[in-house]
C-alpha positions as CSV (number, residue, x, y, z in Angstrom):
1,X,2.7,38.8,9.5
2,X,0.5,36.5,10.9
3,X,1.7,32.6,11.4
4,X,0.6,29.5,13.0
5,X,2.2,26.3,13.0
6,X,0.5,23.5,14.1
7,X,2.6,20.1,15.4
8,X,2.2,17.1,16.9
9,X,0.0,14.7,14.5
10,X,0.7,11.1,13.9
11,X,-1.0,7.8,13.8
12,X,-2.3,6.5,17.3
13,X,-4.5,3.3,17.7
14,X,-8.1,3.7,18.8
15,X,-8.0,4.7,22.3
16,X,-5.3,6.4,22.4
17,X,-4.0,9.8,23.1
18,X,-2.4,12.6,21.3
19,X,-1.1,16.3,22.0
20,X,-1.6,19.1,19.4
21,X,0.2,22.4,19.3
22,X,0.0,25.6,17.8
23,X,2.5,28.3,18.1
24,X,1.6,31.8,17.2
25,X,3.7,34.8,15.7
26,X,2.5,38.4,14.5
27,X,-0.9,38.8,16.8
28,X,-1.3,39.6,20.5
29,X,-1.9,36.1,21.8
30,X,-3.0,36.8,25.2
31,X,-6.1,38.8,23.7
32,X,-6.6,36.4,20.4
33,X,-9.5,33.6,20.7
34,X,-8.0,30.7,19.2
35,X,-10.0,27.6,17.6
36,X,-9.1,24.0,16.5
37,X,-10.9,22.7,13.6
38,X,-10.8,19.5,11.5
39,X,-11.0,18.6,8.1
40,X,-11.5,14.6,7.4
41,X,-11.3,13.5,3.9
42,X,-14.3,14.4,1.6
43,X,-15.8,16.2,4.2
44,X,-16.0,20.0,5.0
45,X,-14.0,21.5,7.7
46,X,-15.8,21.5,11.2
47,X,-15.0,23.7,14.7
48,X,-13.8,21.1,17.4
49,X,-12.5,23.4,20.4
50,X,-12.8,27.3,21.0
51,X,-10.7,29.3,23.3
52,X,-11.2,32.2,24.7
53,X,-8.4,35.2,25.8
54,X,-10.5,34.7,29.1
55,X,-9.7,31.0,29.0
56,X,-13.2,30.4,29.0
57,X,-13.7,26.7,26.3
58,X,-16.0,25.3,24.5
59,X,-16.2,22.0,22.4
60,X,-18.3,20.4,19.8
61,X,-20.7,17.6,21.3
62,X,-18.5,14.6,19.7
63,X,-15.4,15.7,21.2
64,X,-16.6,16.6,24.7
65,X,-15.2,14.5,27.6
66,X,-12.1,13.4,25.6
67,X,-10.2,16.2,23.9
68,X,-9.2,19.4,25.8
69,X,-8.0,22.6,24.4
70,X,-5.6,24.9,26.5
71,X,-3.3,27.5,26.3
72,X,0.2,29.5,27.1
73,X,0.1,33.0,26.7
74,X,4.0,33.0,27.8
75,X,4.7,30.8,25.0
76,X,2.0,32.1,22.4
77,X,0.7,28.5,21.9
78,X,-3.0,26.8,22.4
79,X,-3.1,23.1,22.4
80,X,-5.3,20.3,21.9
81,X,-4.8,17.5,24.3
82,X,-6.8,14.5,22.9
83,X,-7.9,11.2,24.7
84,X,-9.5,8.1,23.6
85,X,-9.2,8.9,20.1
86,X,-11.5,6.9,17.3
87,X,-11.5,6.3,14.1
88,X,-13.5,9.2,13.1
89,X,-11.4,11.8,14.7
90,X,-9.0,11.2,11.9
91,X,-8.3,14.5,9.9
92,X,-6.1,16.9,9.3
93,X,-6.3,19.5,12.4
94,X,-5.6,23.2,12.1
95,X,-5.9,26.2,14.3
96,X,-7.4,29.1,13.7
97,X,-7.7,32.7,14.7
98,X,-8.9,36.0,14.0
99,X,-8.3,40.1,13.9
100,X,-8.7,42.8,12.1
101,X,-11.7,41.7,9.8
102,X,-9.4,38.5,9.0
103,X,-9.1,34.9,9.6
104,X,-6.1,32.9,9.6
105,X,-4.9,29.8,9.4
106,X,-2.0,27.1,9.9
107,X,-0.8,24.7,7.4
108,X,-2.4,22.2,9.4
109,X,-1.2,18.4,10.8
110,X,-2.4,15.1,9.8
111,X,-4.3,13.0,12.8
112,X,-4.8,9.7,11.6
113,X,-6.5,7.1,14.3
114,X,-6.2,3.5,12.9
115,X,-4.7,-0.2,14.0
């Protein structure tokens, strides 16, 4: 069975930083591609940071420069290290992979950027 738990939300003030993880059970890790996406209130879900099993990254043009994804293949967990946060980064963040025809998904964690 395939889980991913996602930690490390909170409330941060504009400008700030915070560090997302997600921890990975039931897939091969070090061969998965794992995603970050977002989901801000009344709006659809949008793809923030890709990952590759290479390592190789990607981001979304409003997150480049200031978030980072990364990951541990020891520890089966990708993470999203974000800097000089804004107001409109606030969602609820989730992580996301594939396999086998599937997709899957964590419970996500609330990111709320405010003063």
């Amino acid at each position: 069975q395939v889980q991913l738990v996602e930690s490390g939300g909170g409330l941060v003030q504009p400008g700030g930083s915070l560090r997302l993880s997600c921890a990975a059970s039931g897939i091969i890790f070090s061969e998965s591609a794992m995603y970050w996406f977002r989901q801000a209130p009344g709006k659809q879900r949008e793809l923030v940071a890709i990952i590759l099993s290479s390592g190789t990254t990607d981001y979304v043009e409003f997150v480049k420069g200031r978030f980072t994804i990364s990951r541990d293949n020891a520890k089966n967990t990708v993470f999203l290290q974000m800097n000089r946060l804004k107001p409109g980064d606030t969602a609820v963040y989730y992580c996301n992979t594939n396999g086998a025809g599937r997709e899957y998904w964590g419970q996500g964690t609330q990111v709320t950027v405010s003063s």
